[in-house]
C-alpha positions as CSV (number, residue, x, y, z in Angstrom):
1,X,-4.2,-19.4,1.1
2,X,-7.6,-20.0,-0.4
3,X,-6.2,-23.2,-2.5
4,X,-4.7,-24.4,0.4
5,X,-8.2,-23.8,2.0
6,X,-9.8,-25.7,-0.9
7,X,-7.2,-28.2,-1.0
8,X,-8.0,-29.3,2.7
9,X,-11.6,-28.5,2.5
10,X,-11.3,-25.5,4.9
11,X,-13.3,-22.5,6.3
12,X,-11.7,-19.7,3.7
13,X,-11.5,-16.3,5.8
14,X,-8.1,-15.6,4.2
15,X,-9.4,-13.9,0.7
16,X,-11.6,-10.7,1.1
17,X,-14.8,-11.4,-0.3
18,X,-18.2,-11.5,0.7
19,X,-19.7,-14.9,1.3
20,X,-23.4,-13.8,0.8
21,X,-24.8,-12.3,-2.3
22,X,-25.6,-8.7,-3.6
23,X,-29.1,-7.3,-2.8
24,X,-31.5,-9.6,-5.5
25,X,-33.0,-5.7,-6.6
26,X,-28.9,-4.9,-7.9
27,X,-29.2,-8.3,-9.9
28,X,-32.5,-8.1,-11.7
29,X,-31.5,-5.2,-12.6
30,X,-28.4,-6.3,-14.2
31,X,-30.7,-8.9,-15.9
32,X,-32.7,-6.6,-16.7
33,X,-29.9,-4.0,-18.8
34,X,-28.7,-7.3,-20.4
35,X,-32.0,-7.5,-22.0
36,X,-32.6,-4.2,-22.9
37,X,-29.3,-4.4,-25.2
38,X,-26.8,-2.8,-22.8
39,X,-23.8,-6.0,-23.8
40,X,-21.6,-3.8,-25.9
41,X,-18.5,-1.1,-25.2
42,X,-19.2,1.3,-22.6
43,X,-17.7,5.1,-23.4
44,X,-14.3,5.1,-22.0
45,X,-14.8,6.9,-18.8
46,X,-17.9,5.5,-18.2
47,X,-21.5,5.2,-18.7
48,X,-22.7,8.6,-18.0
49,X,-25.5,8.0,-15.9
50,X,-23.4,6.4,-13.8
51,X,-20.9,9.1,-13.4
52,X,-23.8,11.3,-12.6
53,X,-25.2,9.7,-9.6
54,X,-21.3,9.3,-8.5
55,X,-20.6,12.9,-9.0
56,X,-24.3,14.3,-7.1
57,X,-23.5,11.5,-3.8
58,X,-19.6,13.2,-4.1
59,X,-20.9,16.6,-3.5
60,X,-23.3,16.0,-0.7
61,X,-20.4,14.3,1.2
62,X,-19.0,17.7,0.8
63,X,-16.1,17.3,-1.3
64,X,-13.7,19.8,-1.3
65,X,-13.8,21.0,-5.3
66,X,-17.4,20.4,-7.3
67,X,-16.9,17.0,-8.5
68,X,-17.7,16.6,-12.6
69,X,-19.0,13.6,-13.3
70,X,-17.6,14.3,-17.1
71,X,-14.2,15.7,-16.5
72,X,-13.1,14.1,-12.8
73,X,-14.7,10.1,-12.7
74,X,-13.5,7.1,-14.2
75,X,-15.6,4.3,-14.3
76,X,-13.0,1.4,-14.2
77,X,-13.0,-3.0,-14.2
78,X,-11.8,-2.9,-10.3
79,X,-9.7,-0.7,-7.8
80,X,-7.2,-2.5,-8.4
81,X,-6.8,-1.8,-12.7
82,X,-7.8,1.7,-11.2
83,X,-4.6,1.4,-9.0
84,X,-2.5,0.3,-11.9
85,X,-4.0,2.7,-14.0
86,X,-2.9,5.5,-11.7
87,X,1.0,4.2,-11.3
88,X,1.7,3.8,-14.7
89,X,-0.1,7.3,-15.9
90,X,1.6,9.5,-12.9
91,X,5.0,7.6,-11.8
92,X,7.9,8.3,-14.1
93,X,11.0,6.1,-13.9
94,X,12.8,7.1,-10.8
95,X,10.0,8.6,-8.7
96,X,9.7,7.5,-5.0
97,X,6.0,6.1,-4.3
98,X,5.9,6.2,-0.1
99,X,4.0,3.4,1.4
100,X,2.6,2.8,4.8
101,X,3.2,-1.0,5.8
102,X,1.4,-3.1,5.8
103,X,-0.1,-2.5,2.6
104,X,-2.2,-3.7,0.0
105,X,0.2,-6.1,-2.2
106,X,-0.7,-5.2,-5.8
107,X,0.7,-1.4,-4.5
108,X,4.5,-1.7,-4.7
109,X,4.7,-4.4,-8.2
110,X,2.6,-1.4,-10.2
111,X,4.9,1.3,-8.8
112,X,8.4,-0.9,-9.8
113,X,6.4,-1.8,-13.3
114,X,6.0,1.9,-13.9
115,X,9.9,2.4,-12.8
116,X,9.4,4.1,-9.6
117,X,11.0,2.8,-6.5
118,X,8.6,2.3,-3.2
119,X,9.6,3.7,-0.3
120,X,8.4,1.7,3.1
121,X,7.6,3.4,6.3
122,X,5.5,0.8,8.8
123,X,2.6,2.0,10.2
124,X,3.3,2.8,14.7
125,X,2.7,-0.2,16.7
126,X,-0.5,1.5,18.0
127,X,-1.9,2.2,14.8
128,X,-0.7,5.9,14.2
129,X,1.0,7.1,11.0
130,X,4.7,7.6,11.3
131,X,4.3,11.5,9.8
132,X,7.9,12.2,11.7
133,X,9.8,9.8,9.7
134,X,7.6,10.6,6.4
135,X,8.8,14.2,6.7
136,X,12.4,12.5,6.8
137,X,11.4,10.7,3.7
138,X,10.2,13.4,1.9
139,X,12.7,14.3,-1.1
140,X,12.8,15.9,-4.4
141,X,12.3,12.4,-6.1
142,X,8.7,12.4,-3.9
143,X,6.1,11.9,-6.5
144,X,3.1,10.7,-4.5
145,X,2.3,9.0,-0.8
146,X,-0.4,6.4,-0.7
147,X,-3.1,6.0,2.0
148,X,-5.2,3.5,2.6
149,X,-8.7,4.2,4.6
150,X,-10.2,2.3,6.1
151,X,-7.3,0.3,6.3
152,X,-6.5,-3.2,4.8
153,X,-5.9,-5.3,6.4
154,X,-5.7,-3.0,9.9
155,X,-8.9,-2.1,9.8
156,X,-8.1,1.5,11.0
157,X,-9.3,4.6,9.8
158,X,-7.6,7.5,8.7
159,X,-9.4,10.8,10.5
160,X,-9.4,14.3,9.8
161,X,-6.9,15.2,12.2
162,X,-4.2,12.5,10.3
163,X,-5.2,14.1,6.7
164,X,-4.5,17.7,8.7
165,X,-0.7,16.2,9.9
166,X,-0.5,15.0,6.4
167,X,-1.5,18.1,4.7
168,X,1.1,20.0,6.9
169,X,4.0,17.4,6.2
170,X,3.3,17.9,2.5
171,X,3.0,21.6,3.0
172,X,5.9,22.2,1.0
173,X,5.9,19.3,-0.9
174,X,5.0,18.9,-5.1
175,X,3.7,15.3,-3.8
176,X,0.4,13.9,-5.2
177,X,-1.8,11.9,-2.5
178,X,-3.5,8.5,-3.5
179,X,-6.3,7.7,-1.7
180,X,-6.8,3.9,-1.7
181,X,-11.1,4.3,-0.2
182,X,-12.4,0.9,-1.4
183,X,-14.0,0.1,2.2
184,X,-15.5,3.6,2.7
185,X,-18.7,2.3,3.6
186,X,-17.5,0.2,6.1
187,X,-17.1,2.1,9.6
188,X,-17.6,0.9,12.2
189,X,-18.8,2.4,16.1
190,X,-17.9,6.3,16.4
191,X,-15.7,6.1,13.5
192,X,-16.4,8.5,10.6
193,X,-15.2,8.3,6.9
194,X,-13.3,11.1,5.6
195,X,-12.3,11.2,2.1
196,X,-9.1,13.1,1.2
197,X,-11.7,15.0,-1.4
198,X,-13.0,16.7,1.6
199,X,-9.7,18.1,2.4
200,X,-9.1,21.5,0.9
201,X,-5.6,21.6,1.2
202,X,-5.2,18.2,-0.4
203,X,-7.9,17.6,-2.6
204,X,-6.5,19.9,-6.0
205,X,-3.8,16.8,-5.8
206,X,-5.4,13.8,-4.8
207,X,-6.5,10.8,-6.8
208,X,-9.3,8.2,-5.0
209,X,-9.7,4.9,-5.9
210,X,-13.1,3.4,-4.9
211,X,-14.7,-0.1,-5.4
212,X,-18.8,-1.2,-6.3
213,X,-17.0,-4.4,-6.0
214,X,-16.9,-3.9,-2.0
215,X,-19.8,-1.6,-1.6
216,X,-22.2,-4.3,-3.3
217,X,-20.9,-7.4,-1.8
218,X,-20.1,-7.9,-6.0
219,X,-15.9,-8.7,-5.6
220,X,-16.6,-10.7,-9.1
221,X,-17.7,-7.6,-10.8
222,X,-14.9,-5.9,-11.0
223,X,-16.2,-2.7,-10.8
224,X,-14.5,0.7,-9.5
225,X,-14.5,4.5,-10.1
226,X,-11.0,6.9,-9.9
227,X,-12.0,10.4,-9.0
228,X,-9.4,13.2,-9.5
229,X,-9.3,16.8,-10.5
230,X,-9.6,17.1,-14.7
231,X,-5.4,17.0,-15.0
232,X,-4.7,14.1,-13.5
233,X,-8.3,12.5,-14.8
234,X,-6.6,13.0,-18.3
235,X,-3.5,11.7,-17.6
236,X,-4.6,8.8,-16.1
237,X,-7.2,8.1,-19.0
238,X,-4.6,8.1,-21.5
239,X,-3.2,5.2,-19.2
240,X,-6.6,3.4,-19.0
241,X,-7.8,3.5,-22.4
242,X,-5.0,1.0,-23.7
243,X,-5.6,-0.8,-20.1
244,X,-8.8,-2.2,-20.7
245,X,-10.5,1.2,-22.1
246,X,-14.2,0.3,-20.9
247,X,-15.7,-1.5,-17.7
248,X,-18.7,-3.7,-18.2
249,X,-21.9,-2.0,-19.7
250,X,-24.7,-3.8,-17.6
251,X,-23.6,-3.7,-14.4
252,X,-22.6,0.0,-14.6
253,X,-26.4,0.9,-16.1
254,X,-28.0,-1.4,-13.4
255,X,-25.5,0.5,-10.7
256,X,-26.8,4.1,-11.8
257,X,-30.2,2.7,-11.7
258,X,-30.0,1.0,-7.9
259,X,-28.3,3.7,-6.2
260,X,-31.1,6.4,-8.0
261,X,-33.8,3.8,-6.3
262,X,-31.7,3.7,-2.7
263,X,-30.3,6.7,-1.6
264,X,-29.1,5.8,1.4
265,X,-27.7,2.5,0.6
266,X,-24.5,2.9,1.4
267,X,-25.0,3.5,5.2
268,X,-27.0,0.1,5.1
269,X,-23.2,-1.4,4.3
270,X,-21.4,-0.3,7.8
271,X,-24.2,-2.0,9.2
272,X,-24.4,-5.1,7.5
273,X,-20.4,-5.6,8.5
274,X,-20.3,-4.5,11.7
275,X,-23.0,-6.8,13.0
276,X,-20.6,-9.3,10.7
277,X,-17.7,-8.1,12.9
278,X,-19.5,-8.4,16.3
279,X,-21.3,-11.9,15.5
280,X,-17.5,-12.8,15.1
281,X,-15.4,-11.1,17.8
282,X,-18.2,-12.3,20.8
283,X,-17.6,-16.0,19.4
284,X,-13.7,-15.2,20.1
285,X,-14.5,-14.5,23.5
286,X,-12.1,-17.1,25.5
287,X,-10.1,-17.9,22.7
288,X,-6.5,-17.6,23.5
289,X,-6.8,-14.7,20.6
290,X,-6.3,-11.4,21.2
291,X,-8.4,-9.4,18.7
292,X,-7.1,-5.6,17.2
293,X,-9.3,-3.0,17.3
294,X,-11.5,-2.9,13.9
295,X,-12.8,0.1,13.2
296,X,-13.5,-0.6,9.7
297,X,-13.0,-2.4,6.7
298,X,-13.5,-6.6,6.9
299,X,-11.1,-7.6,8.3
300,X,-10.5,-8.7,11.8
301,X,-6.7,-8.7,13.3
302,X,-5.9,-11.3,16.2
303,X,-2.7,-11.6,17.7
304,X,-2.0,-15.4,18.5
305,X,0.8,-14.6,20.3
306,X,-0.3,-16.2,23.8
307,X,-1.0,-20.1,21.4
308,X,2.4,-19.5,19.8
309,X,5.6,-18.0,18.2
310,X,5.5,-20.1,15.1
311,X,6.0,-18.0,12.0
312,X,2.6,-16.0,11.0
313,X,3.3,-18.0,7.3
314,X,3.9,-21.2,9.1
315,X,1.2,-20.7,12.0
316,X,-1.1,-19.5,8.8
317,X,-0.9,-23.0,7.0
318,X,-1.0,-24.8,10.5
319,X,-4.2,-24.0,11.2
320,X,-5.4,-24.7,7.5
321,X,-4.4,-28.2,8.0
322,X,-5.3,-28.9,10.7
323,X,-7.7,-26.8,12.3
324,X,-9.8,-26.1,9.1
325,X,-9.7,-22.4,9.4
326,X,-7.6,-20.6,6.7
327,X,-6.5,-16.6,7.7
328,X,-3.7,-14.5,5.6
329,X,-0.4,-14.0,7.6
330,X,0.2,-10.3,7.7
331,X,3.9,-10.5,7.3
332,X,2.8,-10.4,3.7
333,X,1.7,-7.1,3.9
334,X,5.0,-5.9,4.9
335,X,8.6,-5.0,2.8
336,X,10.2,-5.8,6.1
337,X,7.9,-7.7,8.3
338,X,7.9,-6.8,12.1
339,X,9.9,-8.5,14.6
340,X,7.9,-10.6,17.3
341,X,4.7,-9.6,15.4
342,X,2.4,-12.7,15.8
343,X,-0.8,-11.5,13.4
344,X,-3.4,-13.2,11.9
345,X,-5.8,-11.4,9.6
346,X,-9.8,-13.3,9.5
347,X,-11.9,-11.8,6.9
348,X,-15.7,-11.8,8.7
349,X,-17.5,-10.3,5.7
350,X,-19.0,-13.9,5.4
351,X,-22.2,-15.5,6.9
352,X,-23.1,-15.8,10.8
353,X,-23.0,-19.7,11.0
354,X,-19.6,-20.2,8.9
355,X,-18.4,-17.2,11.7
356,X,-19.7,-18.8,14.5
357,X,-18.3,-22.6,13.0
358,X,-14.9,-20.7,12.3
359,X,-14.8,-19.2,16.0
360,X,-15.8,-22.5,17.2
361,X,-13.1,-24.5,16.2
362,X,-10.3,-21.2,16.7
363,X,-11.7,-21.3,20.4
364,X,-9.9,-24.9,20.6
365,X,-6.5,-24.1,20.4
């Protein structure tokens, strides 16, 4: 969708990336390590310092083991290497990997690289997890269930109450938990993020991807962290050092250095998008949209059900071409896509007048 955007010159709110550019303090600082001869190999895991801010924010979130920054993070070039990383370390050939639908598409390829065999349950209509029919799935092949919170491209957030139901479903259960949290600083309203870290019944087996990529409004980065307890942190290293073995050097020394200087930077981030969020949704107003509930993430869901019942794919390149305004069809997101499902998914994490010119011309169908 975003060549098709550049190929008919138009708004690009299909690929999830940040239009505006990281705080100019994060970038002179990255100058800034550059010059002071930070251009070579980081250590595997990560620069240190790094790993040490990561580890002291960890525990005041109140995770629910002591988070190491030597033995438990894994600075890594992206969530998603960090996702791959994590597949191919801890799924053998024939493990079942259960998915929630829709869900993030690099997901299911890693698991069938790494042998394993996806299993797809689709999320309720009304957002809820389907726990009834994952304790159906649940076998003896059941090596891990993925989550993804806040939720791409949904937008919903998984609470404490649906990590309780999941900790009970796995109650008897030898399955690990992957925690997909690359948008955890982006909640919206009354909504509250809650790690799977901060759950003690799920914690000892959990693995947490998490992105600066997202955090800093830095996609082009590439820049993650995996957080695990020290048994599946070695496993997963032995993955990642013949992966890519280090993340970049300066932007991990200038990231330590920041986030030391702003200790409450993160909360600045929900902020940031959910005045993105409302800046779109009130220029919606009278469109013949009908926008999901967001509760976090950047993503905004419309169902464009009441313009039409072309194909999400086909309505998707429609209004490319000839409205100017490129969105991802959420079909994509699917194994089997839903029937009579007419969704749309805008990415708002972009500036206010390329909202407001995006809105205008959506209001005209």
């Amino acid at each position: 969708m975003s060549a098709l955007a550049t190929k008919h010159n138009a708004i690009n709110l299909s690929q999830g990336f940040p239009e505006f550019s990281p705080n100019p303090e994060l970038i002179a600082l990255v100058h800034q390590a550059m010059r002071n001869g930070f251009n070579q190999y980081s250590p595997m895991a990560g620069q240190l310092s790094l790993r040490e801010v990561l580890a002291d924010r960890q525990n005041t979130w109140g995770r629910a083991f002591g988070i190491d920054p030597v033995n438990h993070i894994t600075i890594v070039p992206g969530a998603t290497a960090g996702l791959f990383a994590v597949f191919q370390a801890l799924v053998l050939p024939g493990d079942e990997v259960i998915l929630f639908d829709p869900s993030y598409d690099s997901y299911a390829p890693s698991i069938i690289l790494a042998g394993g065999i996806p299993v797809r349950l689709s999320i309720n209509s009304d957002g809820t997890y389907p726990f009834d029919r994952l304790k159906q799935s649940l076998s003896n092949k059941t090596k891990m269930v993925v989550v993804n919170t806040p939720h791409n491209p949904l937008g919903i957030v998984f609470k404490k109450e649906d990590w309780q139901q999941l900790s009970d479903v796995l109650a008897h259960s030898k399955a690990l938990v992957l925690s997909d949290e690359v948008y955890e600083h982006m909640v919206f309203d009354d909504a509250t993020h809650t790690s799977v870290l901060q759950i003690p019944s799920l914690a000892q087996r959990a693995i947490v991807v998490s992105s600066f990529g997202k955090t800093f409004h830095a996609t082009g980065w590439k820049l993650g962290y995996i957080t695990a307890n020290e048994e599946l942190t070695q496993e997963i290293r032995k993955v990642y050092q013949f992966l890519a073995f280090a993340a970049n050097t300066p932007m991990q020394v200038a990231a330590a250095e920041f986030l030391v200087a702003h200790p409450q930077y993160e909360s600045s981030v929900s902020k940031i998008m959910q005045e993105k969020r409302d800046v779109f949704a009130g220029a919606m107003t009278g469109s013949g949209f009908k926008l999901l509930p967001c509760e976090g993430a950047y993503f905004q869901m419309a169902d464009y059900s009441a313009i039409s019942t072309m194909k999400d794919t086909d309505f998707a390149v429609y209004l490319t071409e000839n409205l100017g305004v490129a969105a991802i069809p959420v079909s994509a997101f699917y194994q089997q896509p839903q029937e009579n499902q007419y969704w749309l998914r805008f990415c708002f994490a972009k500036n206010d007048d390329t909202l407001l010119k995006s809105a205008e011309l959506l209001c005209r169908l």
